[in-house]
N, CA, C and O of each residue as an XYZ file, in Angstrom:
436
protein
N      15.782     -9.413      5.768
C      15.470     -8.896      4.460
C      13.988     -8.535      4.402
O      13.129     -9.250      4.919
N      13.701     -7.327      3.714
C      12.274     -6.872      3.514
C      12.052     -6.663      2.575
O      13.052     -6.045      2.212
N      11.207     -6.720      1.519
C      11.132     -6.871     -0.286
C      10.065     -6.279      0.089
O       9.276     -6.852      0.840
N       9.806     -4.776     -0.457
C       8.839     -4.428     -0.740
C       8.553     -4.252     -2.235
O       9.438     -3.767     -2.941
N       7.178     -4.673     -2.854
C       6.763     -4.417     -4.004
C       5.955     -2.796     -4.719
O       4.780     -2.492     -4.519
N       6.469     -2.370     -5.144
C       6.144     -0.908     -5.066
C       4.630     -0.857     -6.217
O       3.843      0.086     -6.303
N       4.585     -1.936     -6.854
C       3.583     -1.938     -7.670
C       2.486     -2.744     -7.080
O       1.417     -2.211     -7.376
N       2.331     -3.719     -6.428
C       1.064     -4.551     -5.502
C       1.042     -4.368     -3.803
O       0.174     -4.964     -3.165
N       2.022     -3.533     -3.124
C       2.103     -3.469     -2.171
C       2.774     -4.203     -1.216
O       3.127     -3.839     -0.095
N       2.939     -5.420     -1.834
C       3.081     -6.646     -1.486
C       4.495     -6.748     -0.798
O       5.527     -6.737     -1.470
N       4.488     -6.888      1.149
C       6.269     -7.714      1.356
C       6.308     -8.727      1.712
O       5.470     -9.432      2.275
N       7.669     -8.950      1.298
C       8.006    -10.497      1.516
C       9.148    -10.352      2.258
O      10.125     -9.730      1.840
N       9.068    -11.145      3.859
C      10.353    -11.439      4.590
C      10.644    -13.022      4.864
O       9.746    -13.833      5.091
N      12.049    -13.343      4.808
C      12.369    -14.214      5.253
C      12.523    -14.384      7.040
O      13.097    -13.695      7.883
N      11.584    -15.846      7.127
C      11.175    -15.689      9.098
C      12.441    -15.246      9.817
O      13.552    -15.087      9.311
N      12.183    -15.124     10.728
C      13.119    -14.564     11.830
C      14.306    -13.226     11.156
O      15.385    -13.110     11.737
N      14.071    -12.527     10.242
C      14.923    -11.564      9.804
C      14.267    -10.276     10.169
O      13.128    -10.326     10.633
N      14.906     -9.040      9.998
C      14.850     -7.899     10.244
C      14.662     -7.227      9.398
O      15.245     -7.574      8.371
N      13.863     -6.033      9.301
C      13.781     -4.973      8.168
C      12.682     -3.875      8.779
O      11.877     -3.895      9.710
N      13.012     -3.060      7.921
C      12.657     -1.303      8.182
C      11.905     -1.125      6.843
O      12.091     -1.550      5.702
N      10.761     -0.138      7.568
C       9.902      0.016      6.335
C       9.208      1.529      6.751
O       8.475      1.873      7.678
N       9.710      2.129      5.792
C       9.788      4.223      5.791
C       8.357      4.168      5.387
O       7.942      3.293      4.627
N       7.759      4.905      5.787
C       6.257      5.599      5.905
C       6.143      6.908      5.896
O       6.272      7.607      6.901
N       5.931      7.261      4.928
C       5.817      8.907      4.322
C       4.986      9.126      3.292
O       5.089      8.643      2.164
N       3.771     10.207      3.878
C       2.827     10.648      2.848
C       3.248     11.590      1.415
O       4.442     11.823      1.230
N       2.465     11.984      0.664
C       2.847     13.144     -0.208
C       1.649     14.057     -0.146
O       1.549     15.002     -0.929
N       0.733     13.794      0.775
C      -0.253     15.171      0.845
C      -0.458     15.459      2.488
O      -1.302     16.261      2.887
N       0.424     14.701      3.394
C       0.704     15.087      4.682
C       1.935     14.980      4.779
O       2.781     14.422      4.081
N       1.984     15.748      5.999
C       3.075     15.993      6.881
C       3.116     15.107      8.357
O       2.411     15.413      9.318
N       4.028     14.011      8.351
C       3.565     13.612      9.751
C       4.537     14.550     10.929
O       5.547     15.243     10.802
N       3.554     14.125     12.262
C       4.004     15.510     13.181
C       4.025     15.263     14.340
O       3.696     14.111     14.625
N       4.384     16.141     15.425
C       4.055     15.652     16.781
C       2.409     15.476     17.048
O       1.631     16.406     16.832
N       1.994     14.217     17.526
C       0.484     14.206     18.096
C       0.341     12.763     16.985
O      -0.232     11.721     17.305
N       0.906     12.980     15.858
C       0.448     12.002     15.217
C       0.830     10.562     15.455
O       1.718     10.528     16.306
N       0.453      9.198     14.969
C       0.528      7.998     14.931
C       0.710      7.360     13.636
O      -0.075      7.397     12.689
N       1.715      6.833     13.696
C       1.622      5.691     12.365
C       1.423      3.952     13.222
O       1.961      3.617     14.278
N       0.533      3.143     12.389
C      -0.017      1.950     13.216
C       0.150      0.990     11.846
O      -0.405      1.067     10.750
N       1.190      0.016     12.392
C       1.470     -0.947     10.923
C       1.322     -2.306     11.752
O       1.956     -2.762     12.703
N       0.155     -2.802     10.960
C      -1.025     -3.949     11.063
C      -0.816     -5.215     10.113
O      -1.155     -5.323      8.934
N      -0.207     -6.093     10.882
C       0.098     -7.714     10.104
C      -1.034     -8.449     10.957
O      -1.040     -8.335     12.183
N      -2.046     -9.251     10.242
C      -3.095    -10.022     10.856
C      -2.948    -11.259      9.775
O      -2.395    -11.271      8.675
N      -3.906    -12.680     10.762
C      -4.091    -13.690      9.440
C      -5.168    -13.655      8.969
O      -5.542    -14.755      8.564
N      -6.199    -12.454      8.771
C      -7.276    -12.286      7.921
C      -8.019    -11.240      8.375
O      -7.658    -10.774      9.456
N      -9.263    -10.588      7.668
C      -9.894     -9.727      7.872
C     -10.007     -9.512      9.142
O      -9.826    -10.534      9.803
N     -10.311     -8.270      9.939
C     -11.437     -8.156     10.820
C     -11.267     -8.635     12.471
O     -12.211     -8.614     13.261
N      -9.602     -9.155     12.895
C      -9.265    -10.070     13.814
C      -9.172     -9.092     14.783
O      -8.833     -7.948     14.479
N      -9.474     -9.463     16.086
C      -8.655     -8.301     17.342
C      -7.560     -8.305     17.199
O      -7.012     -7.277     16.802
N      -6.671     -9.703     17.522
C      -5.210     -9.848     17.807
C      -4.495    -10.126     16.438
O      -4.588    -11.076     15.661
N      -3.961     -9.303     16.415
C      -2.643     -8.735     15.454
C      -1.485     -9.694     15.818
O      -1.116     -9.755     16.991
N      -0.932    -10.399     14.919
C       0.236    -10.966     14.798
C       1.447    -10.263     15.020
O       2.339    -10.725     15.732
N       1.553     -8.718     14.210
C       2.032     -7.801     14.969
C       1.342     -6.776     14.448
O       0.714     -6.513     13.422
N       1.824     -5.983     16.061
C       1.202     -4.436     15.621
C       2.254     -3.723     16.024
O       2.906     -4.103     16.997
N       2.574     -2.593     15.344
C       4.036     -1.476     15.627
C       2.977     -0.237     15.483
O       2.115     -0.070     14.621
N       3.356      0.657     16.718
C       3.448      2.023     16.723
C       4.300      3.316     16.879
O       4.919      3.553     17.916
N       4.303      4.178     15.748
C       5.014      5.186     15.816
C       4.755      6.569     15.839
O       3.993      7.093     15.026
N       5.392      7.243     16.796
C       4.814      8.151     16.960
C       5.775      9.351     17.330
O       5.326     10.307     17.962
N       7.623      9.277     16.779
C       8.004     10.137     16.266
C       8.678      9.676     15.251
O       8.910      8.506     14.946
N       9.244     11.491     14.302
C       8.869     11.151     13.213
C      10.452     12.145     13.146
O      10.910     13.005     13.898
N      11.064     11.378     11.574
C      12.273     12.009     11.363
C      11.884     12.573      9.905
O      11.241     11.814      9.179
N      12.185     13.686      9.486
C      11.587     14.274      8.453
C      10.156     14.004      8.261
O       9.964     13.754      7.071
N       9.343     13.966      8.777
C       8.214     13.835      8.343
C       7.694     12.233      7.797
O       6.764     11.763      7.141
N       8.563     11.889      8.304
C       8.844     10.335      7.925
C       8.317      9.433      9.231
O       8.083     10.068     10.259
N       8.100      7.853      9.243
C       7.911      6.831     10.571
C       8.500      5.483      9.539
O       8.028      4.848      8.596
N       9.942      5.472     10.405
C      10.437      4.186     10.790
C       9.595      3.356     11.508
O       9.187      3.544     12.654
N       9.306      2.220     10.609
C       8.624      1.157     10.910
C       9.485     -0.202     11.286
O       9.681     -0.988     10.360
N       9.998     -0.516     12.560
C      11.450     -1.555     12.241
C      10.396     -3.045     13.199
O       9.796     -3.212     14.260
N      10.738     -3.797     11.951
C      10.149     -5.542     12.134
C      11.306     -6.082     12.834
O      12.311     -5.693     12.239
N      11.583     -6.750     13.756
C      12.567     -7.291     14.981
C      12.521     -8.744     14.296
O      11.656     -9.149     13.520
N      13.768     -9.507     14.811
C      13.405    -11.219     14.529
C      12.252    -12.159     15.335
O      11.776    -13.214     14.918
N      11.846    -11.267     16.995
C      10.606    -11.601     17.634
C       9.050    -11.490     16.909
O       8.080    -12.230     17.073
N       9.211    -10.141     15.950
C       8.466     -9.677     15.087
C       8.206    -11.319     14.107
O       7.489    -12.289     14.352
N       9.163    -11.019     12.956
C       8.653    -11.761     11.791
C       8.838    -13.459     12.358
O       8.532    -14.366     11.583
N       9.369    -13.780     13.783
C       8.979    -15.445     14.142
C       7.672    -15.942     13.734
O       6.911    -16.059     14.695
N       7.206    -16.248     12.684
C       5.803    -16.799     12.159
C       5.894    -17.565     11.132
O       6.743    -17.576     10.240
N       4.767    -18.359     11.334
C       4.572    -19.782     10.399
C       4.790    -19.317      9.086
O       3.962    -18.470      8.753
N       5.828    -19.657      8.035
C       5.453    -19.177      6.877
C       4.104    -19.198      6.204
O       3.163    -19.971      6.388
N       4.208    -18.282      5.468
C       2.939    -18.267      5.025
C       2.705    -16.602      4.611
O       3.558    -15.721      4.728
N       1.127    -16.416      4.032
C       1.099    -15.565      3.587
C      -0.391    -14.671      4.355
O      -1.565    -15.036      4.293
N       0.131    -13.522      5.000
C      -0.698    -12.549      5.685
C      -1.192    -11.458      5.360
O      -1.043    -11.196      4.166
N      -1.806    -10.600      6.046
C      -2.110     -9.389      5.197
C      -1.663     -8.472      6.104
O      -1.461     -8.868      7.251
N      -1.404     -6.961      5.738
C      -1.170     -6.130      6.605
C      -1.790     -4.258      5.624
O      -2.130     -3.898      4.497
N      -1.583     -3.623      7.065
C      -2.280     -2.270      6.707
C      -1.299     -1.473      7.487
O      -0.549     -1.815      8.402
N      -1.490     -0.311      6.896
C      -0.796      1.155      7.512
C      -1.844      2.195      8.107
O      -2.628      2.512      7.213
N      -2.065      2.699      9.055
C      -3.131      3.566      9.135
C      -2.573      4.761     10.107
O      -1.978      4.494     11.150
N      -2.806      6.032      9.695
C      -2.552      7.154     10.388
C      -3.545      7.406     11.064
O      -4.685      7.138     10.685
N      -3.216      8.059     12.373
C      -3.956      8.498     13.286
C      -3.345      9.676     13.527
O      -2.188      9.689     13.948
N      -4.171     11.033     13.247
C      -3.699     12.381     13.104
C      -3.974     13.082     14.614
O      -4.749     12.653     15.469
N      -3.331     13.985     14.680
C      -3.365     14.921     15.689
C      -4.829     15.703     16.123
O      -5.224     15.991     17.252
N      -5.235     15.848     15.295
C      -6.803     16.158     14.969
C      -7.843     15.085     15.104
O      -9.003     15.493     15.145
N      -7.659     13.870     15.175
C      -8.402     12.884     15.473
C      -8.956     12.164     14.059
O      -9.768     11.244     14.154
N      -8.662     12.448     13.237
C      -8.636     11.870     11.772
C      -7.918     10.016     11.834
O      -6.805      9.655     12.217
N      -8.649      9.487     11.495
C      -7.925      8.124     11.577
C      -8.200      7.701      9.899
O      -9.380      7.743      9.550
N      -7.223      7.319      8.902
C      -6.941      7.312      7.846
C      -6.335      6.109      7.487
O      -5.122      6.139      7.694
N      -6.867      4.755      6.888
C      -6.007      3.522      6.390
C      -5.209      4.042      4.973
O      -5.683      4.552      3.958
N      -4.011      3.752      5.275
C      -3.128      4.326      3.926
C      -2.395      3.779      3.213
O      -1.612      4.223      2.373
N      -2.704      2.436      3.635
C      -1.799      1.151      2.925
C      -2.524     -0.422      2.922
O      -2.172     -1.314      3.693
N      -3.238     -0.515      2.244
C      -3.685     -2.332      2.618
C      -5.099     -1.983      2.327
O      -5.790     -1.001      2.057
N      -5.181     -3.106      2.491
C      -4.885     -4.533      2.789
C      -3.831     -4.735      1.969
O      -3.646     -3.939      1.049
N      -3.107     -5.649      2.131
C      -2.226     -5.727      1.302
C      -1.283     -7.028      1.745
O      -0.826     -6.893      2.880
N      -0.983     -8.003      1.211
C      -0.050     -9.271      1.533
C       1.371     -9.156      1.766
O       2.281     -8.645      1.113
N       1.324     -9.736      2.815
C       2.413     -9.506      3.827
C       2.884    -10.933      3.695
O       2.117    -11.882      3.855
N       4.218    -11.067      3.386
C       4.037    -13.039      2.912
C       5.456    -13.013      3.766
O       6.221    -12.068      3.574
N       5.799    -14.035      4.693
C       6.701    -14.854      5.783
C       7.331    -16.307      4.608
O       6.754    -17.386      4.470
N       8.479    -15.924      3.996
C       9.104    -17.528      3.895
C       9.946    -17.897      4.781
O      10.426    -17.259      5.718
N      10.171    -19.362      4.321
C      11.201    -20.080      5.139
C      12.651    -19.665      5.308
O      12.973    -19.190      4.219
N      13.739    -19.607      6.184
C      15.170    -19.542      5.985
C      15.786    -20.774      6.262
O      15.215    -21.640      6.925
N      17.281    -20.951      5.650
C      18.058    -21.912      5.815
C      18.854    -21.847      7.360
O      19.142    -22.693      8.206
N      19.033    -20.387      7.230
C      20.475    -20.351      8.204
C      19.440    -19.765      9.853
O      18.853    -18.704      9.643
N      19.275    -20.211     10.963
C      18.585    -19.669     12.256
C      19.914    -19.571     12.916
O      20.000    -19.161     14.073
């Protein structure tokens, strides 16, 4: 399960579950050359990313972003994460975040 909050940004998954998260501008077009880079860390400023996903084709102009159960295996708790395009042109653009990325507990493993 993936709960995205459309008003604070804010998702919430339950650990070890799966979910997809669509990435689509309204004043770009994503394209061949381009990158979408979706950034879960436990605080500002870190090298190593808890996870990092890259995408770099695109279905309508769109990037499937898909979180695996290897993905969301993490301490519950509450993280932050970012979206950032990296254009064909060399434009690198944060387009989502900081923003809290929160891991609860499940019953059923």
């Amino acid at each position: 399960m993936l709960n995205f909050d459309k008003d604070t940004y804010k998702i919430t998954m339950v650990r070890k579950d799966t979910g997809d998260l669509t990435v689509a501008l309204e004043n770009y077009l994503l394209d061949t050359g381009d990158e979408v880079v979706f950034t879960v860390n436990t605080g500002y400023d870190l090298e190593n990313a808890v996870i990092q996903k890259r995408v770099n084709e695109f279905q309508n102009h769109s990037a499937l972003v898909h979180l695996s159960v290897e993905d969301t295996d993490l301490e519950p708790g509450e993280y932050l994460y970012d979206v950032q395009i990296n254009t064909a042109d060399g434009r690198v653009d944060t387009v989502l975040g900081p923003a809290k990325f929160k891991i609860v507990g499940g019953i059923t493993f």
